[in-house]
C-alpha atoms as an extended CHARMM CRD file, in Angstrom:
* protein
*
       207  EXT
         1         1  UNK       CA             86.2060000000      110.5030000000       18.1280000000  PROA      1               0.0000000000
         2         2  UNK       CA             89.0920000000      113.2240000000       18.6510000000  PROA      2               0.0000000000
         3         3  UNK       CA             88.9150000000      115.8080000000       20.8680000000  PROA      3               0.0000000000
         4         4  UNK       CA             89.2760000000      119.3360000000       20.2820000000  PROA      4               0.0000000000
         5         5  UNK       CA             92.7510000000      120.6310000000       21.6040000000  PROA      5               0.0000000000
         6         6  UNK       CA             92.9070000000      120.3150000000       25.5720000000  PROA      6               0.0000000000
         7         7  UNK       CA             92.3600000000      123.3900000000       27.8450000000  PROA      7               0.0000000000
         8         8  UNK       CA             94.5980000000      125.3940000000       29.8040000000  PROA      8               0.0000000000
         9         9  UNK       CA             92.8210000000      128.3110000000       30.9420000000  PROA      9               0.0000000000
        10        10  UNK       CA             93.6450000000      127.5620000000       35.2250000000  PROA      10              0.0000000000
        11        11  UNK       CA             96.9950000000      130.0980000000       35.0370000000  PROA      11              0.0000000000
        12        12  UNK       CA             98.2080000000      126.9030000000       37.4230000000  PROA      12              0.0000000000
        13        13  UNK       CA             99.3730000000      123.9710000000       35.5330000000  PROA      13              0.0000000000
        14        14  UNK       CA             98.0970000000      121.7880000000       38.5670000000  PROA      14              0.0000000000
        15        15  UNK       CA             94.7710000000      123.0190000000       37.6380000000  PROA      15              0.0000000000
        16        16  UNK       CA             95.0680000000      122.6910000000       33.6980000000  PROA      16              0.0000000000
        17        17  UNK       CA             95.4150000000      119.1010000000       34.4950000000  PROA      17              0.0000000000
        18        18  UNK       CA             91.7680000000      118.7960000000       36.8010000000  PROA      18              0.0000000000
        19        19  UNK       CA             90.3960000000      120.2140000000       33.9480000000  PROA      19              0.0000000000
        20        20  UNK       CA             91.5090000000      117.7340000000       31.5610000000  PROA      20              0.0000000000
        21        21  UNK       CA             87.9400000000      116.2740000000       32.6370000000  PROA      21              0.0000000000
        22        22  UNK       CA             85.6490000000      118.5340000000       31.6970000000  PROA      22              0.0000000000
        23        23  UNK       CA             81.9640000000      120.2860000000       30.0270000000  PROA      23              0.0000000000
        24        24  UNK       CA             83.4200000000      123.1340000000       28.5800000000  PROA      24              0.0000000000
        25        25  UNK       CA             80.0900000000      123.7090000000       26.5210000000  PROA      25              0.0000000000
        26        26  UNK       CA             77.3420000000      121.1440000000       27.2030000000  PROA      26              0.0000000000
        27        27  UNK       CA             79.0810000000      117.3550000000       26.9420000000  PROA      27              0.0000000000
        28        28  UNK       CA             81.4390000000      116.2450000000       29.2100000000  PROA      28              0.0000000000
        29        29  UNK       CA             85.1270000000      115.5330000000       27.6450000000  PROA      29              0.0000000000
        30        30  UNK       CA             87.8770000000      113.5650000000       28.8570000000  PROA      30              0.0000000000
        31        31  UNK       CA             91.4230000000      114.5250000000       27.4250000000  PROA      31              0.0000000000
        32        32  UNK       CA             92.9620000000      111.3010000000       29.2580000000  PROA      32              0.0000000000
        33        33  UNK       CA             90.2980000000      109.0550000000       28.7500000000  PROA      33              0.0000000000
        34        34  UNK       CA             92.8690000000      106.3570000000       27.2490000000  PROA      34              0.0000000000
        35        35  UNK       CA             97.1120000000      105.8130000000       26.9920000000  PROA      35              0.0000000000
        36        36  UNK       CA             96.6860000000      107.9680000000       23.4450000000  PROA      36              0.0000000000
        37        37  UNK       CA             95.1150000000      110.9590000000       24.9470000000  PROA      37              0.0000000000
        38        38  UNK       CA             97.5590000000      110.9210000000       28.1830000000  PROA      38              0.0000000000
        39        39  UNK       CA            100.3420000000      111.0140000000       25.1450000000  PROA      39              0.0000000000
        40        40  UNK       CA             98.6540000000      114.0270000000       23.4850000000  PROA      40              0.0000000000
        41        41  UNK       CA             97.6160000000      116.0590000000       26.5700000000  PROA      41              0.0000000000
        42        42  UNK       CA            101.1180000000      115.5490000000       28.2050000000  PROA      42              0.0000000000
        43        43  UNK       CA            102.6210000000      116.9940000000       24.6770000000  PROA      43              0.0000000000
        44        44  UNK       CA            100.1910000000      120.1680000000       24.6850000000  PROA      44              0.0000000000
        45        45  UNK       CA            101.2630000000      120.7700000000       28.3400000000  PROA      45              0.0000000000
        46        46  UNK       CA            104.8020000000      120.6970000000       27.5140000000  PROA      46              0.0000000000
        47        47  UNK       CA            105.5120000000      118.1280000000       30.5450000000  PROA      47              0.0000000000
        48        48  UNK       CA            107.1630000000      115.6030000000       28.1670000000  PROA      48              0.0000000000
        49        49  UNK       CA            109.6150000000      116.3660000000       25.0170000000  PROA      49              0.0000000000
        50        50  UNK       CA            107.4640000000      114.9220000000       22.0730000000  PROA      50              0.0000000000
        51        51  UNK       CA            110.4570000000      112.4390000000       20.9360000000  PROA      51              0.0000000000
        52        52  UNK       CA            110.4230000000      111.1090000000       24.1330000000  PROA      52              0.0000000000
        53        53  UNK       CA            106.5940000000      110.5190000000       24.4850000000  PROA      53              0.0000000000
        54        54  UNK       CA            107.6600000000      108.8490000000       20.8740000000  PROA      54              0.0000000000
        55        55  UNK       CA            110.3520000000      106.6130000000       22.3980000000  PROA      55              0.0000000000
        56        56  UNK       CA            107.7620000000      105.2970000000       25.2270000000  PROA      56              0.0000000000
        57        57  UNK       CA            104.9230000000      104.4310000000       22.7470000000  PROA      57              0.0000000000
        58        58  UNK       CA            107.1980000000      103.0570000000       20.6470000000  PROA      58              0.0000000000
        59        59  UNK       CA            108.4690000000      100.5900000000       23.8080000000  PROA      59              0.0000000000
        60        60  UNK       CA            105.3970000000      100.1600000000       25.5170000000  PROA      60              0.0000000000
        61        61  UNK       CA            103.7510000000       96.5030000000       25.4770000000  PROA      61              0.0000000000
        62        62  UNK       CA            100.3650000000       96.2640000000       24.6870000000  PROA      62              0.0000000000
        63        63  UNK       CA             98.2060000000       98.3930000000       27.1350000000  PROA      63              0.0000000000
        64        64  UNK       CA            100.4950000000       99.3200000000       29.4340000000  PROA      64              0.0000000000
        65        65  UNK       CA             99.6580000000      103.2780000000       28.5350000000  PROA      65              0.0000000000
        66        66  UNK       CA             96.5680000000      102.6770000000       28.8620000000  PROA      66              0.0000000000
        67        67  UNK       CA             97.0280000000      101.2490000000       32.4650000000  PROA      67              0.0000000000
        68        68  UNK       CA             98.8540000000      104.6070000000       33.1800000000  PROA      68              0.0000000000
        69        69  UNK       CA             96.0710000000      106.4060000000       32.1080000000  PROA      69              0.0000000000
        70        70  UNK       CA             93.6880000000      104.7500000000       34.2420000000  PROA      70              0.0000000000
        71        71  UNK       CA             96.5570000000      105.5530000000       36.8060000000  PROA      71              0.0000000000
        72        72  UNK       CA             96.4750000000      109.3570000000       36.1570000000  PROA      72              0.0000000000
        73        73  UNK       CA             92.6500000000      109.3490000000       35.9680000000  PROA      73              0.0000000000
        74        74  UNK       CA             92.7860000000      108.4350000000       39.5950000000  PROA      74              0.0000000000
        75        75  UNK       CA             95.3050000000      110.8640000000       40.7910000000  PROA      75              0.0000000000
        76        76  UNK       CA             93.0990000000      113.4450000000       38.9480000000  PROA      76              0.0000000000
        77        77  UNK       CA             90.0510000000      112.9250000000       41.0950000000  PROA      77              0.0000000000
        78        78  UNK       CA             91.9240000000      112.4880000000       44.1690000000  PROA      78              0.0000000000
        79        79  UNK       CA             93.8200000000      115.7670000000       43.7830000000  PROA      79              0.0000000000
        80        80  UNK       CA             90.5650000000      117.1270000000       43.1510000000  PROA      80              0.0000000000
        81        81  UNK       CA             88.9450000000      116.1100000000       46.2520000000  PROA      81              0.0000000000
        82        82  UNK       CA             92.2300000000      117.8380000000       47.8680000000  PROA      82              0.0000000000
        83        83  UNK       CA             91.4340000000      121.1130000000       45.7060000000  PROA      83              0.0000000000
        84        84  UNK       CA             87.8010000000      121.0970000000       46.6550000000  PROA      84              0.0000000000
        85        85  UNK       CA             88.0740000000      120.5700000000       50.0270000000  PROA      85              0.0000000000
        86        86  UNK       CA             90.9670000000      123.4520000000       50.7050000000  PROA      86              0.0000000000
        87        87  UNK       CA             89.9930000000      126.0890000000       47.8710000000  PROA      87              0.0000000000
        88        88  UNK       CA             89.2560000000      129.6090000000       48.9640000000  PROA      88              0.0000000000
        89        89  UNK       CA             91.0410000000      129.7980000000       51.9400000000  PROA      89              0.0000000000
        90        90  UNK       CA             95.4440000000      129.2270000000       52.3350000000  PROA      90              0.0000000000
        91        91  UNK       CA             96.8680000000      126.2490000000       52.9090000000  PROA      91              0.0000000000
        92        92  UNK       CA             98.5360000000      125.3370000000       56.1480000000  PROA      92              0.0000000000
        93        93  UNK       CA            101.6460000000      123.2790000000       57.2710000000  PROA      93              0.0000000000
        94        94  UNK       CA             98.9560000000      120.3390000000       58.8360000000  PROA      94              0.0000000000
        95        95  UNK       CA             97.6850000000      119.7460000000       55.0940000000  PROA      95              0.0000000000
        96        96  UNK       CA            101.2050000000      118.2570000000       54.2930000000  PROA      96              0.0000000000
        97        97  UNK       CA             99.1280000000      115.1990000000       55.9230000000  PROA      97              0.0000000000
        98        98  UNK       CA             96.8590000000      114.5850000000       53.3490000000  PROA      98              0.0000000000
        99        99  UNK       CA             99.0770000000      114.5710000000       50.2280000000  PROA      99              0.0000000000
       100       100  UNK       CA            101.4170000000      111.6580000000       51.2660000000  PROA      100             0.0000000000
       101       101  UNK       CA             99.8720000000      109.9540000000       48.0390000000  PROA      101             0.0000000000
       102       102  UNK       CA            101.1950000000      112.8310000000       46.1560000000  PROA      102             0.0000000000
       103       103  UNK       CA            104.6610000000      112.3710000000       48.0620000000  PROA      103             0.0000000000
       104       104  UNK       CA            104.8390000000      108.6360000000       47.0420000000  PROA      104             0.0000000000
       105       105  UNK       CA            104.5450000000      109.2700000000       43.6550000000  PROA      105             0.0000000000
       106       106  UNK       CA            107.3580000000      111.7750000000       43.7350000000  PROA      106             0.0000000000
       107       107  UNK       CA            109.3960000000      109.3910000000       45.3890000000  PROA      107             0.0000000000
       108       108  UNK       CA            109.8340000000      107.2620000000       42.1990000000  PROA      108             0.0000000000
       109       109  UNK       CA            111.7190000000      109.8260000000       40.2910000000  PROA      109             0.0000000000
       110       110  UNK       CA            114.8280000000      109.0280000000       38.8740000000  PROA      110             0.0000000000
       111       111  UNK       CA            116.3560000000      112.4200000000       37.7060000000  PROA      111             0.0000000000
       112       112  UNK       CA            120.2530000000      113.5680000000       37.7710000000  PROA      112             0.0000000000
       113       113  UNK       CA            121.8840000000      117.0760000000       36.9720000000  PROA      113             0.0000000000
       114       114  UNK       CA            124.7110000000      117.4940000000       34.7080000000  PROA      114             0.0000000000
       115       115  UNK       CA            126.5650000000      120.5500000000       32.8680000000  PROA      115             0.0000000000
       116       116  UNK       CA            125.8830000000      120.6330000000       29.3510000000  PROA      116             0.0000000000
       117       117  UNK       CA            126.8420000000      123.3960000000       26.4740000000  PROA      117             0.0000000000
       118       118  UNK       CA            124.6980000000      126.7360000000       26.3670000000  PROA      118             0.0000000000
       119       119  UNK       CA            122.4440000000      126.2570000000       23.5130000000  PROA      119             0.0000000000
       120       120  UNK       CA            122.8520000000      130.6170000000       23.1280000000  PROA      120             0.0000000000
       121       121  UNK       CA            125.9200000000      132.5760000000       22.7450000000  PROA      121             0.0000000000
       122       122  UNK       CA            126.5620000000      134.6210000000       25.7300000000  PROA      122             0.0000000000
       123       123  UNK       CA            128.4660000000      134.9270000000       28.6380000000  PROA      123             0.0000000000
       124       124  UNK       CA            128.1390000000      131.6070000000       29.8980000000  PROA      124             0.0000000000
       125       125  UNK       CA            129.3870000000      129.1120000000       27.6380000000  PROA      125             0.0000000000
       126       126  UNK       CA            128.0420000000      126.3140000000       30.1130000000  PROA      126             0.0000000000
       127       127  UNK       CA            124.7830000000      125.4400000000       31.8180000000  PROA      127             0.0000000000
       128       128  UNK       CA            123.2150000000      123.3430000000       34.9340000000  PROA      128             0.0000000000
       129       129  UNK       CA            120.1530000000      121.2600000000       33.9680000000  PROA      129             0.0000000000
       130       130  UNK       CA            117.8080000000      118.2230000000       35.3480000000  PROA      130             0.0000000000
       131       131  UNK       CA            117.0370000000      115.3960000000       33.3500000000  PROA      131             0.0000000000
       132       132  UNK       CA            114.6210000000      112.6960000000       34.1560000000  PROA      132             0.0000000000
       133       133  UNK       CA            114.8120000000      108.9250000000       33.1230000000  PROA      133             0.0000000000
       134       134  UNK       CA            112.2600000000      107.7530000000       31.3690000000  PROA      134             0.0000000000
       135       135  UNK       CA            112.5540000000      104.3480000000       32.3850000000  PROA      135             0.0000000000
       136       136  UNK       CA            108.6020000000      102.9110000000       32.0710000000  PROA      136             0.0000000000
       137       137  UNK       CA            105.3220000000      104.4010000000       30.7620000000  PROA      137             0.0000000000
       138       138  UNK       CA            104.7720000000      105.2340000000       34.2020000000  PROA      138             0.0000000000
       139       139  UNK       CA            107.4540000000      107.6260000000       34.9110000000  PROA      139             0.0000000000
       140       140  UNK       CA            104.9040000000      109.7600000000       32.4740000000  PROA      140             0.0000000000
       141       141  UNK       CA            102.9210000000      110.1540000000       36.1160000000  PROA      141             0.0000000000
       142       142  UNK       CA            106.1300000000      112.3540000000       37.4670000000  PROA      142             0.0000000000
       143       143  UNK       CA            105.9800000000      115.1580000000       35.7000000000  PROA      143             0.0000000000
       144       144  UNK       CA            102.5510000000      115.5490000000       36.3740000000  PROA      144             0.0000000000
       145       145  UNK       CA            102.9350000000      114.8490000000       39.8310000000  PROA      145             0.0000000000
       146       146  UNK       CA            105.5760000000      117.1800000000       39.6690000000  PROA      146             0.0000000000
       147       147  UNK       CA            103.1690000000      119.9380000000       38.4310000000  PROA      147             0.0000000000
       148       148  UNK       CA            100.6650000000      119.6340000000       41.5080000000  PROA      148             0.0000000000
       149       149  UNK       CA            103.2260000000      119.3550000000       43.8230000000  PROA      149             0.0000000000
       150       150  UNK       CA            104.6160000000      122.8440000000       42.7050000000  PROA      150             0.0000000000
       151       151  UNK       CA            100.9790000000      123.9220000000       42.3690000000  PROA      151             0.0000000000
       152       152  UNK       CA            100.8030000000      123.3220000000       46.2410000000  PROA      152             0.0000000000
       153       153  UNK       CA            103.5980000000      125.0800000000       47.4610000000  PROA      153             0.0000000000
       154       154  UNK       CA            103.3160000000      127.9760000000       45.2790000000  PROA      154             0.0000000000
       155       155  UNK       CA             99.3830000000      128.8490000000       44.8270000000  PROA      155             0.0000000000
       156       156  UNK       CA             97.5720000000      131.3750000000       47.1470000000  PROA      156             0.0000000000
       157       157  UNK       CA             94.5180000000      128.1740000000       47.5690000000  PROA      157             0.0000000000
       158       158  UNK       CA             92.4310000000      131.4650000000       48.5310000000  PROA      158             0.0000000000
       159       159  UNK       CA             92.3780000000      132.3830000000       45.1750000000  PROA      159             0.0000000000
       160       160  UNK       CA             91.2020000000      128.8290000000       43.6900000000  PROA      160             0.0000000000
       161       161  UNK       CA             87.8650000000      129.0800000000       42.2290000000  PROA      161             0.0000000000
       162       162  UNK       CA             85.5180000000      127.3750000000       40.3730000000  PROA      162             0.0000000000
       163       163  UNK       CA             83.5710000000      129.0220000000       36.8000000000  PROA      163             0.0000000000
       164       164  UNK       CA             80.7820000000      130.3990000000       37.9490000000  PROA      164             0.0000000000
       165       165  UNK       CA             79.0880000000      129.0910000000       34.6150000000  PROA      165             0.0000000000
       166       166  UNK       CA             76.0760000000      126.5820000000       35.9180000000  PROA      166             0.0000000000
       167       167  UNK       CA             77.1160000000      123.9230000000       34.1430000000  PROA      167             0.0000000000
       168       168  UNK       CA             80.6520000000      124.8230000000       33.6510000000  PROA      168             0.0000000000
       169       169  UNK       CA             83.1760000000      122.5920000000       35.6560000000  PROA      169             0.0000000000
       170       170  UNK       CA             86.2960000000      124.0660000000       35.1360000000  PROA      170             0.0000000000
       171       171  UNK       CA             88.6690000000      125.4160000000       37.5730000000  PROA      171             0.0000000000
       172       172  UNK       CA             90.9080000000      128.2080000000       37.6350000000  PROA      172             0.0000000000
       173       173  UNK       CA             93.5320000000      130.3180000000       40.0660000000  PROA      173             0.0000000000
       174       174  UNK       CA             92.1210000000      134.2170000000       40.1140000000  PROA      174             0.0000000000
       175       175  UNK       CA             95.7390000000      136.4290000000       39.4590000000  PROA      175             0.0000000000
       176       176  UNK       CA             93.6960000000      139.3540000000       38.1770000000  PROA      176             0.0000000000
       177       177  UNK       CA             94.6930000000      142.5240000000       40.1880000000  PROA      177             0.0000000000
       178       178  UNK       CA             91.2820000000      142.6330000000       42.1890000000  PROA      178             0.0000000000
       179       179  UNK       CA             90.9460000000      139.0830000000       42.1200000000  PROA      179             0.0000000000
       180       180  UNK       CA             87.1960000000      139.4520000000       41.0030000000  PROA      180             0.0000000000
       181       181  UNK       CA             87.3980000000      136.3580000000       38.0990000000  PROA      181             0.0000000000
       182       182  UNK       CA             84.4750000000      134.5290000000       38.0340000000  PROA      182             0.0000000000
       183       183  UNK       CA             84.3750000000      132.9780000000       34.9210000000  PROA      183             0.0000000000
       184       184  UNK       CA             86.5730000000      130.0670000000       33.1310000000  PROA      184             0.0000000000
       185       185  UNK       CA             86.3130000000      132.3620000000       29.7050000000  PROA      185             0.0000000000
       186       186  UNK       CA             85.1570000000      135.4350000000       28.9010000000  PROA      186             0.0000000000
       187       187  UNK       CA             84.2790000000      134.3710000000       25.7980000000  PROA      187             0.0000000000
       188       188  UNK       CA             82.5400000000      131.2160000000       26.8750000000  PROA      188             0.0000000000
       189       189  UNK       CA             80.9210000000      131.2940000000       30.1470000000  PROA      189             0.0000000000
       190       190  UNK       CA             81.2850000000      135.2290000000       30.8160000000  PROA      190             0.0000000000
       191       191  UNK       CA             79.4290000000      135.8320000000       27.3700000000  PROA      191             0.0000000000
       192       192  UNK       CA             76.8770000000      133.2420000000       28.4140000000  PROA      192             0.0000000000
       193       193  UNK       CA             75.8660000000      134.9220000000       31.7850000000  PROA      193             0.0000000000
       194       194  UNK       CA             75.8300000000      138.3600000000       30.0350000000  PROA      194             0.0000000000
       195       195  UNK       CA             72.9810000000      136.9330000000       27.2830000000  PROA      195             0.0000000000
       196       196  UNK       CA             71.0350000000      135.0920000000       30.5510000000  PROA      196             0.0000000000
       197       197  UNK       CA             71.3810000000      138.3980000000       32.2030000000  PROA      197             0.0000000000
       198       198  UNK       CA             70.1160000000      141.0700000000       29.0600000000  PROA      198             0.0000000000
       199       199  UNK       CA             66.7490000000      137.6770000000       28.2660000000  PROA      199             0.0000000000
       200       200  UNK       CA             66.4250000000      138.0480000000       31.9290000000  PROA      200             0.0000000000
       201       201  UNK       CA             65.9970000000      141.8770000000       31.5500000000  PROA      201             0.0000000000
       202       202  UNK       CA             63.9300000000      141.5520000000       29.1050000000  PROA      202             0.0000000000
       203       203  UNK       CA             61.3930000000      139.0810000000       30.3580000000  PROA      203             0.0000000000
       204       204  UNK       CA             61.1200000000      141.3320000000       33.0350000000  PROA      204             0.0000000000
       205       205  UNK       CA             60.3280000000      144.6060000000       31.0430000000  PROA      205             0.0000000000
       206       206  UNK       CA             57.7090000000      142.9030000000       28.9600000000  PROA      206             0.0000000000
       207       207  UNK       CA             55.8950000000      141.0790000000       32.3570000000  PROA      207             0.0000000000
């Protein structure tokens, strides 16, 4: 069965990809629930140029995507253990402990800079850029990694929060001027507290 297009309604990329698990209305979907959905989500991120993700199922042998879906299934839950255990208040220096795992996998990158032509006309004819080898299937796990890592070091972890929607499990990082978000959609979640609110209202005019 296909799957509606993924979700990415965290504002932190890091977050987008915890919620590639998740009951948005009532069943529970999984974006990466198999090598062909870890090729489509990583495409509607934009973590991986489409001709490359191409190129690598084009190589692959026979389940090995697959295998590297099972592999980003289980950084997924671990990173979310990490999120749920530190969200709400900042991170210190002393977590840098507890995502050696995350460390690891960033150790297997093998990425170079070069110059290359400007693609626009302007003042600077040439530019600086970072390109990553896509050796294996599983260098698909780096950018990702890559994503969470970033998340880390740059996200205020005070401002993680989870919807506020009962059965809603999606997750989110609150950059609204007050921070006073409390819902994964406004349109899904919010609008589904505001109805349980007004039949709440009215159950209790009419008893």
């Amino acid at each position: 069965m296909d799957h509606p297009p993924a979700i990415f309604i965290a504002d932190a990329l890091g977050l987008d990809f915890l919620n590639s698990v998740a009951t948005p209305v009532d069943t529970p979907v999984d974006w990466i629930r198999d090598g062909e959905g870890l090729l489509n989500w990583l495409e509607q991120a934009q973590l991986v140029p489409p001709d490359t993700l191409k190129r690598i199922k084009a190589d692959a042998l026979p389940g090995e995507i697959d295998n590297v879906a099972d592999q980003a299934r289980s950084l997924r839950e671990w990173f979310r253990d990490f999120v749920r255990a530190h969200k709400g208040r900042p991170l210190s220096a002393k977590d840098v402990v507890e995502l050696k795992p995350l460390n690891r996998l960033l150790e297997r990158d093998d990425a170079f800079s070069r110059i290359i032509a400007s693609s626009v006309n302007g003042d600077k004819p040439l530019q600086f850029e970072t390109v990553r080898r896509w050796k294996a299937p599983e260098a698909l796990l780096l950018p990702i990694g890559e994503a969470l890592a970033k998340f880390v070091c740059t996200e205020d972890f005070s401002q993680v929060k989870a919807c506020e929607g009962p059965t809603c499990t999606l997750l989110f990082a609150d950059h609204t001027r007050g921070h006073g978000r409390r819902w994964c959609s406004m349109a899904v979640c919010g609008n589904r507290a505001k109805q349980a609110a007004h039949r709440q209202r009215m159950q209790n005019a009419h008893s």
